[in-house]
PDB file of N, CA, C and O in Angstrom, chain B, residues numbered from 101:
ATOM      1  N   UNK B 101     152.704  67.810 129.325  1.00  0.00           N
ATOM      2  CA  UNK B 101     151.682  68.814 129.216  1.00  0.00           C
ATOM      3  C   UNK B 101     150.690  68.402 128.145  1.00  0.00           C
ATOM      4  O   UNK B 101     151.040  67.986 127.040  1.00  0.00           O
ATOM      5  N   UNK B 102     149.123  68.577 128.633  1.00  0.00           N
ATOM      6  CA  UNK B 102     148.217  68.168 127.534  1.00  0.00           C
ATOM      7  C   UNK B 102     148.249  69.258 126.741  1.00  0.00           C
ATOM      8  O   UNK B 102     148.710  70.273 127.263  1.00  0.00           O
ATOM      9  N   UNK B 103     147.707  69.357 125.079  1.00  0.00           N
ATOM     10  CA  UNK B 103     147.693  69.671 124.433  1.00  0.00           C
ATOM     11  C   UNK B 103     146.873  71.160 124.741  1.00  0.00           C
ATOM     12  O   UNK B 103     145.980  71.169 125.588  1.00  0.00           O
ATOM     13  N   UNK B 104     147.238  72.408 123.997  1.00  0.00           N
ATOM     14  CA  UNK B 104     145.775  72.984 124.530  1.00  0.00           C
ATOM     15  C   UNK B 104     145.318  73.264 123.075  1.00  0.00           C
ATOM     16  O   UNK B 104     145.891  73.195 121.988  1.00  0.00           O
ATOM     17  N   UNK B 105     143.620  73.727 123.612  1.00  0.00           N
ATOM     18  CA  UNK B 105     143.062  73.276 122.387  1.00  0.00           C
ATOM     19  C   UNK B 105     142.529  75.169 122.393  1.00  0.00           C
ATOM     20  O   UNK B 105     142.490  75.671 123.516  1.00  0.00           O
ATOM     21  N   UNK B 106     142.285  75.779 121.602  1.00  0.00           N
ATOM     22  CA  UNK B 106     141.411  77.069 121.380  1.00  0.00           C
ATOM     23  C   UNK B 106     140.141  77.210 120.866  1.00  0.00           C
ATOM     24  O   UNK B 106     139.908  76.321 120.047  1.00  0.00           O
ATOM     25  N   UNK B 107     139.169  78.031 121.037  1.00  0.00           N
ATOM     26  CA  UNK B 107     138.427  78.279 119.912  1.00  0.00           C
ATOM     27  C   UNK B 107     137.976  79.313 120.164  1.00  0.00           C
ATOM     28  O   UNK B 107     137.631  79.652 121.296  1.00  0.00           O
ATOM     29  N   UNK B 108     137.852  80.381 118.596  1.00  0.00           N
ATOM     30  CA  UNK B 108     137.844  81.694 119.030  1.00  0.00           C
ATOM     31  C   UNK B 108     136.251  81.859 118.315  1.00  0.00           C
ATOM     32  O   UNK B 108     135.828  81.123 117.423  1.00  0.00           O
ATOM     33  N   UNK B 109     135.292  83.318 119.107  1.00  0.00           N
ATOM     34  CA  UNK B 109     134.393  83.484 118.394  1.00  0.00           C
ATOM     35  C   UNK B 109     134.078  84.966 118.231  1.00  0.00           C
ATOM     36  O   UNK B 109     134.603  85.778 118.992  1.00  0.00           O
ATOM     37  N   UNK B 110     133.380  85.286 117.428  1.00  0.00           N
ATOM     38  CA  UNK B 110     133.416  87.161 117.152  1.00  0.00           C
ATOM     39  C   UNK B 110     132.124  87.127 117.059  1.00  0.00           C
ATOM     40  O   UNK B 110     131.555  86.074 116.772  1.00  0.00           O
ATOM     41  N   UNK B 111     131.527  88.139 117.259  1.00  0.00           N
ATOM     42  CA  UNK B 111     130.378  88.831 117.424  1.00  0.00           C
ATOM     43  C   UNK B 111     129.931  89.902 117.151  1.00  0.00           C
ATOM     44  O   UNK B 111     130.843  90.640 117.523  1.00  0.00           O
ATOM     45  N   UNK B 112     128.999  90.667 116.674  1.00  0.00           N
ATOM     46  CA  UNK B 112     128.681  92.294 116.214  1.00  0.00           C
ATOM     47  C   UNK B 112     128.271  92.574 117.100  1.00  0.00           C
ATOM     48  O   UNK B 112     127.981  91.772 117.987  1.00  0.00           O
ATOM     49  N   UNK B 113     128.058  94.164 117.186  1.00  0.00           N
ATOM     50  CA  UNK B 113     128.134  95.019 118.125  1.00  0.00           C
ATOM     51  C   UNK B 113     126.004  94.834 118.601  1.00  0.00           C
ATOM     52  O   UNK B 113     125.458  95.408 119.543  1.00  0.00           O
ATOM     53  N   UNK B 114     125.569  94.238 117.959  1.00  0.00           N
ATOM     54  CA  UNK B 114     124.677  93.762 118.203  1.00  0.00           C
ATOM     55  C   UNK B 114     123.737  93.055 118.924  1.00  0.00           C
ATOM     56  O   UNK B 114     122.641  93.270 119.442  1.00  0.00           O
ATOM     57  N   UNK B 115     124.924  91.659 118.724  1.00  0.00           N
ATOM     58  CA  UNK B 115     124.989  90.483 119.784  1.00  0.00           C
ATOM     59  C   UNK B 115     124.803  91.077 121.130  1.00  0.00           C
ATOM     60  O   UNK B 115     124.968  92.235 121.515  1.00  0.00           O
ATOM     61  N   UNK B 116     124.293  89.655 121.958  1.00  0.00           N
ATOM     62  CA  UNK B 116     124.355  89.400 123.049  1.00  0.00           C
ATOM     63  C   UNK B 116     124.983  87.682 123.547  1.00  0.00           C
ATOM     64  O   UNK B 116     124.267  86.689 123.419  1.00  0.00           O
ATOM     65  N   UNK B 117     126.208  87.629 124.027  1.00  0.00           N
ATOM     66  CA  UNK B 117     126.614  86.324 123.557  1.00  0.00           C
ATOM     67  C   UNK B 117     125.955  85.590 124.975  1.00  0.00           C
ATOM     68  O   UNK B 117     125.911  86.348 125.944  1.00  0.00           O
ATOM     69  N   UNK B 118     125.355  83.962 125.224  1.00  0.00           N
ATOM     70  CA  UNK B 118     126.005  83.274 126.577  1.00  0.00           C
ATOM     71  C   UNK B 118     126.525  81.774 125.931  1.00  0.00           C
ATOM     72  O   UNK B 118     126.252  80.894 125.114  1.00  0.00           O
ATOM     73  N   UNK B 119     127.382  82.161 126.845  1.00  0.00           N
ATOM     74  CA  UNK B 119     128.132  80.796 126.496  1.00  0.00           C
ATOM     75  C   UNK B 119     127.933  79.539 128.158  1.00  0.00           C
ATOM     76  O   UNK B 119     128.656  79.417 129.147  1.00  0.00           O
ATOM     77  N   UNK B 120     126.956  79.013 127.857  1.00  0.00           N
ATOM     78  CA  UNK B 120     126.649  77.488 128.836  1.00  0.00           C
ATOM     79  C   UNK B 120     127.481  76.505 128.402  1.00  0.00           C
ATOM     80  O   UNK B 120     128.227  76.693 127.440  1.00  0.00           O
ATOM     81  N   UNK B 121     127.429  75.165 129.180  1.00  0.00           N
ATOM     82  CA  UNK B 121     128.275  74.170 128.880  1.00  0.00           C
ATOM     83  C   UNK B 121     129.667  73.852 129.311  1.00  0.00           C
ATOM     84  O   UNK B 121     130.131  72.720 129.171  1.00  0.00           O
ATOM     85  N   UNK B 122     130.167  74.588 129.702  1.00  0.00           N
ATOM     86  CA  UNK B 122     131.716  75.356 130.089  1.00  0.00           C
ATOM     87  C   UNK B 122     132.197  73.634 130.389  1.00  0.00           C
ATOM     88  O   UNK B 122     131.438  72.740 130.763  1.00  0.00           O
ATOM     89  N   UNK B 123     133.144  73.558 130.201  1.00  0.00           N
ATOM     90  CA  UNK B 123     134.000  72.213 130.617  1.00  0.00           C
ATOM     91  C   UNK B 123     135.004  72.225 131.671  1.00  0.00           C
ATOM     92  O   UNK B 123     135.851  73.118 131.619  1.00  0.00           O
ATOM     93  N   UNK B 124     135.049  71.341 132.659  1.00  0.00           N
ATOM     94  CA  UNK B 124     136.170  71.779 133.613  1.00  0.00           C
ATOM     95  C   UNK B 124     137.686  72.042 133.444  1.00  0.00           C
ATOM     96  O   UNK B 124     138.314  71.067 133.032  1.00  0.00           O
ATOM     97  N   UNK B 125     138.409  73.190 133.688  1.00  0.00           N
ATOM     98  CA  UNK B 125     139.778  73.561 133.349  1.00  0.00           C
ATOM     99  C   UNK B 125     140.035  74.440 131.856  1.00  0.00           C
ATOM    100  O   UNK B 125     140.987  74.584 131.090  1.00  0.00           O
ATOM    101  N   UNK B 126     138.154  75.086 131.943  1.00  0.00           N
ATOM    102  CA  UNK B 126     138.347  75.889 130.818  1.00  0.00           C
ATOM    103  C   UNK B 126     138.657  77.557 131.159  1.00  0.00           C
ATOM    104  O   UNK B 126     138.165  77.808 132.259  1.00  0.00           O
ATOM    105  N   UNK B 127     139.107  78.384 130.749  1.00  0.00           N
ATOM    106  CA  UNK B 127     139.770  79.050 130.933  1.00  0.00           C
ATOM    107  C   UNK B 127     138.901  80.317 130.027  1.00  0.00           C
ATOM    108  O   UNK B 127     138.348  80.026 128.966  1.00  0.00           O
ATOM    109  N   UNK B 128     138.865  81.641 130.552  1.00  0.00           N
ATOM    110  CA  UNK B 128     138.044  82.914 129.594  1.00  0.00           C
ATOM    111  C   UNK B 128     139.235  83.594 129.166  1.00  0.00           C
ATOM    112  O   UNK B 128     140.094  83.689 130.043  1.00  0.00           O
ATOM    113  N   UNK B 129     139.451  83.983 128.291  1.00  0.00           N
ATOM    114  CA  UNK B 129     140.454  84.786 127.748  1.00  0.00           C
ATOM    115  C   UNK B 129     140.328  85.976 126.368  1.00  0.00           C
ATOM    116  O   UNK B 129     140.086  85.818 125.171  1.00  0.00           O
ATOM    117  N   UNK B 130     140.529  86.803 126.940  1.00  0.00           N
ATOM    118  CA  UNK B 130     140.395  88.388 125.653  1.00  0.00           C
ATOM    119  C   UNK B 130     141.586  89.129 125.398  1.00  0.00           C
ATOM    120  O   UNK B 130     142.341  89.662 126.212  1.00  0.00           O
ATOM    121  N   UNK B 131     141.663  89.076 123.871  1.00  0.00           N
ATOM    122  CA  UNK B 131     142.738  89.165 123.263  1.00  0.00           C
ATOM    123  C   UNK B 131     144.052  88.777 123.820  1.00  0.00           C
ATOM    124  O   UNK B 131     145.105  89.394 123.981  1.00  0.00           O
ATOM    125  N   UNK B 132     143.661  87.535 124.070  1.00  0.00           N
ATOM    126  CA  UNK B 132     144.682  86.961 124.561  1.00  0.00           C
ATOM    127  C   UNK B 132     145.332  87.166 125.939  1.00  0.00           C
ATOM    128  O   UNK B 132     146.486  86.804 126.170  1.00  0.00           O
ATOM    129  N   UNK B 133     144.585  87.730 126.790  1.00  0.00           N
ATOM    130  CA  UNK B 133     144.823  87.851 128.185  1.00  0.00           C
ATOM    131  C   UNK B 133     143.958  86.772 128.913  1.00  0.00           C
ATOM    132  O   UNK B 133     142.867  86.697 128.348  1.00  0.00           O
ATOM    133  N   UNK B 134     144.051  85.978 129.885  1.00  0.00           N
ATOM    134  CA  UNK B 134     143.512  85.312 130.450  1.00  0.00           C
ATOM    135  C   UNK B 134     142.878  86.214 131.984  1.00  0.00           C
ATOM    136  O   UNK B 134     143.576  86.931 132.700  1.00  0.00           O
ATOM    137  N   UNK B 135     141.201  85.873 132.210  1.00  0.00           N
ATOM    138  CA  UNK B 135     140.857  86.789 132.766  1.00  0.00           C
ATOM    139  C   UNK B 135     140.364  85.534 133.751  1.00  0.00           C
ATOM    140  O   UNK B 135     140.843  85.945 134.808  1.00  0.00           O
ATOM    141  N   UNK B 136     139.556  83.954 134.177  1.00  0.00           N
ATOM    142  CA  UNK B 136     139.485  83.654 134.589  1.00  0.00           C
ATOM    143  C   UNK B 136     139.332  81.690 134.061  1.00  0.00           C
ATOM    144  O   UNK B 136     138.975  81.218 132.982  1.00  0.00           O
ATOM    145  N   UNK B 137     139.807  80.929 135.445  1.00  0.00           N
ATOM    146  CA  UNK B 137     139.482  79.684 135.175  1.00  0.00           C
ATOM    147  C   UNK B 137     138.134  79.408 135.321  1.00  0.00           C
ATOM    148  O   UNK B 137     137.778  79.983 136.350  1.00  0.00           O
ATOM    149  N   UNK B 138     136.896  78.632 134.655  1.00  0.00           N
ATOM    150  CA  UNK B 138     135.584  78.826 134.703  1.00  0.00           C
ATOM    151  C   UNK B 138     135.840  76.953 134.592  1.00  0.00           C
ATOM    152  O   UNK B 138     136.702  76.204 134.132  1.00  0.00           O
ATOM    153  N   UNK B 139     134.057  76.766 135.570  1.00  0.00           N
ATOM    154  CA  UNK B 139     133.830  75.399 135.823  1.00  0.00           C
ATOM    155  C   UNK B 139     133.024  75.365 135.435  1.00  0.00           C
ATOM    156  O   UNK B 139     132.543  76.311 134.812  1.00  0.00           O
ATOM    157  N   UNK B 140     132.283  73.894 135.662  1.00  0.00           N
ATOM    158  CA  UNK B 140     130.914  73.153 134.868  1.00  0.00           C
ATOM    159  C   UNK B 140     129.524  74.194 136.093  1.00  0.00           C
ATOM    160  O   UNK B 140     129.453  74.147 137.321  1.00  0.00           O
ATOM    161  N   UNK B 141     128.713  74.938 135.189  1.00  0.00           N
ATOM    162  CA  UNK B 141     127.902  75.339 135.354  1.00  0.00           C
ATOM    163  C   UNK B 141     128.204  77.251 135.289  1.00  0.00           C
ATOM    164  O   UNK B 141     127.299  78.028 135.590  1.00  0.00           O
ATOM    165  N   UNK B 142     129.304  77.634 134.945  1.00  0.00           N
ATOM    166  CA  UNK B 142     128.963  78.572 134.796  1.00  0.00           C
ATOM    167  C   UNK B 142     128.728  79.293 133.597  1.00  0.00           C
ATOM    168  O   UNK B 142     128.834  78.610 132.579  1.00  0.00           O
ATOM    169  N   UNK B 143     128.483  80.299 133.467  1.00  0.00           N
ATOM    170  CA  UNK B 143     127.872  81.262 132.482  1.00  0.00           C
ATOM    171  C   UNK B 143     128.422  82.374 131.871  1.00  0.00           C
ATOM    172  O   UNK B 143     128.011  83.406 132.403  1.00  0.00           O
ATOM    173  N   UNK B 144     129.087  82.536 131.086  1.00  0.00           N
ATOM    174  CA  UNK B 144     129.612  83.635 130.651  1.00  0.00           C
ATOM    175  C   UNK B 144     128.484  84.080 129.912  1.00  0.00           C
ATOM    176  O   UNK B 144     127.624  83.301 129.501  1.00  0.00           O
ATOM    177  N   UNK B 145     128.450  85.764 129.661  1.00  0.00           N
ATOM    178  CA  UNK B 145     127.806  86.887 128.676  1.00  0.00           C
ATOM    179  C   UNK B 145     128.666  87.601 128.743  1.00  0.00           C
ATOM    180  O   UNK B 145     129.480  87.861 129.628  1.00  0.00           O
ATOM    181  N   UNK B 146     128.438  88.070 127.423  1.00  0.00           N
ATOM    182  CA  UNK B 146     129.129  88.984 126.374  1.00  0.00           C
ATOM    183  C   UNK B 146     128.213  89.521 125.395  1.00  0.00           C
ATOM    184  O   UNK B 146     127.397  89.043 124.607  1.00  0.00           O
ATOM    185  N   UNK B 147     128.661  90.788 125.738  1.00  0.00           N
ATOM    186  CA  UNK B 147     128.221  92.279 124.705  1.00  0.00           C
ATOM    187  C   UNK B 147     129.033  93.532 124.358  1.00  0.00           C
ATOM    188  O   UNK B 147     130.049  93.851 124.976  1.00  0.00           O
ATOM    189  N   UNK B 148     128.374  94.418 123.037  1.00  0.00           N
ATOM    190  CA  UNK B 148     129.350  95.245 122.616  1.00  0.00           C
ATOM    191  C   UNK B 148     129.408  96.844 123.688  1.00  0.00           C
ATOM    192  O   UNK B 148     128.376  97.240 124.230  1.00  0.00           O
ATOM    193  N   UNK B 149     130.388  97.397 123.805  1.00  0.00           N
ATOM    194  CA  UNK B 149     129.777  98.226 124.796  1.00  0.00           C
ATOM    195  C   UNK B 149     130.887  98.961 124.423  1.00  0.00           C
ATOM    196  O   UNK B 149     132.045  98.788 124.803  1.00  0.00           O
ATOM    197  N   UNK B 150     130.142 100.419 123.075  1.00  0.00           N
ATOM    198  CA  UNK B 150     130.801 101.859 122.544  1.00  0.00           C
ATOM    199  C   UNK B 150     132.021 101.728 123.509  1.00  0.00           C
ATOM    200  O   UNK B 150     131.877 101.541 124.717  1.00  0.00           O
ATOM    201  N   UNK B 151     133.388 101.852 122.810  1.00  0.00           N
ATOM    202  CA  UNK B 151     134.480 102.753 123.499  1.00  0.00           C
ATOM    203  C   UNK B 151     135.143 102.033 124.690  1.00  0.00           C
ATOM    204  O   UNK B 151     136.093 102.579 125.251  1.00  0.00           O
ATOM    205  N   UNK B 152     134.574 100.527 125.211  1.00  0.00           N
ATOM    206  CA  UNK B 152     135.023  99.933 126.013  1.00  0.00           C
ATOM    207  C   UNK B 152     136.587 100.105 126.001  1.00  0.00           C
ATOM    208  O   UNK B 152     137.079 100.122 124.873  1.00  0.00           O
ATOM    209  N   UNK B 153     137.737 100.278 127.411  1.00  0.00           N
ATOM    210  CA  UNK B 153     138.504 100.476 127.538  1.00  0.00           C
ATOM    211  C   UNK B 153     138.786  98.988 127.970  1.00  0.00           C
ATOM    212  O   UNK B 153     139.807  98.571 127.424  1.00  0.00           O
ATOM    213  N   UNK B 154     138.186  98.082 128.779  1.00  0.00           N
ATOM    214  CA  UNK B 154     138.115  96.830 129.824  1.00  0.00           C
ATOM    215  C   UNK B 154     136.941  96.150 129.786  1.00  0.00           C
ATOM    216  O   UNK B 154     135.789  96.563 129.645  1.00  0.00           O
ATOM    217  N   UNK B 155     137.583  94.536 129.997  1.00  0.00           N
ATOM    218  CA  UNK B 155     136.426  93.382 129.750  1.00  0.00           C
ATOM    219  C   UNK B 155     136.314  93.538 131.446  1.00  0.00           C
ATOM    220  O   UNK B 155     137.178  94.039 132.166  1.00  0.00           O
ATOM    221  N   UNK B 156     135.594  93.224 131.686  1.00  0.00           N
ATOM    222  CA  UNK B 156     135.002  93.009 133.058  1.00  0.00           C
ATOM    223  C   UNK B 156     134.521  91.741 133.123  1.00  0.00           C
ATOM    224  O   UNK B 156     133.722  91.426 132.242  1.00  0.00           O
ATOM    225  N   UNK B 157     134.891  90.695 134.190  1.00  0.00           N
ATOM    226  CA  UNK B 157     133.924  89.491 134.086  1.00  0.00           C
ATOM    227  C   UNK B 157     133.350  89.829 135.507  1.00  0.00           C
ATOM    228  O   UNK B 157     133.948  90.252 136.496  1.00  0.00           O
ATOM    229  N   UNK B 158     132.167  89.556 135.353  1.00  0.00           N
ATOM    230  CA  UNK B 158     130.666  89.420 136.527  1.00  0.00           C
ATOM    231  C   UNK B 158     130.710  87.859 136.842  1.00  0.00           C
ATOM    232  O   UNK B 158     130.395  87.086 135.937  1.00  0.00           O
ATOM    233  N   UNK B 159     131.063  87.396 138.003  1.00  0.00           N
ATOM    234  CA  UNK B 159     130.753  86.166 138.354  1.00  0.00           C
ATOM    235  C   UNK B 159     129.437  86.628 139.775  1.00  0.00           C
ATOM    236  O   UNK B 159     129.490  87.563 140.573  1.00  0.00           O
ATOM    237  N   UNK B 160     128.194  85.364 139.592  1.00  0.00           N
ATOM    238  CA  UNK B 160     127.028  85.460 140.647  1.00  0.00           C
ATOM    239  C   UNK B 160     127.354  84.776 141.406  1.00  0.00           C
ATOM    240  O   UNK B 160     126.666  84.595 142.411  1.00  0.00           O
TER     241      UNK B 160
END
């Protein structure tokens, strides 16, 4: 098994995050739940949203 590697990032309720670049066999994950495997070209965003119960990922 290859190594796995992490990197975590935080944001204020402010932000509007996108994250481009994505590498193949990279993986989205919140608080430690894994929500999807993501490939070369896609796009994650992220924002704060009062009282959120659930991350939702939007794939186009």
């Amino acid at each position: 098994m290859e190594p796995i590697i992490t990197k975590t990032a935080s944001f204020r309720e402010v932000d509007n995050v996108f994250v481009t670049g994505i590498r193949e066999g990279a993986c989205l994950n919140t608080d430690g739940n894994p929500l999807a495997l993501l490939a070369p070209g896609d796009e994650v965003r992220m924002c704060y949203i009062p009282a959120a119960r659930v991350v939702k990922l939007l794939k186009e």
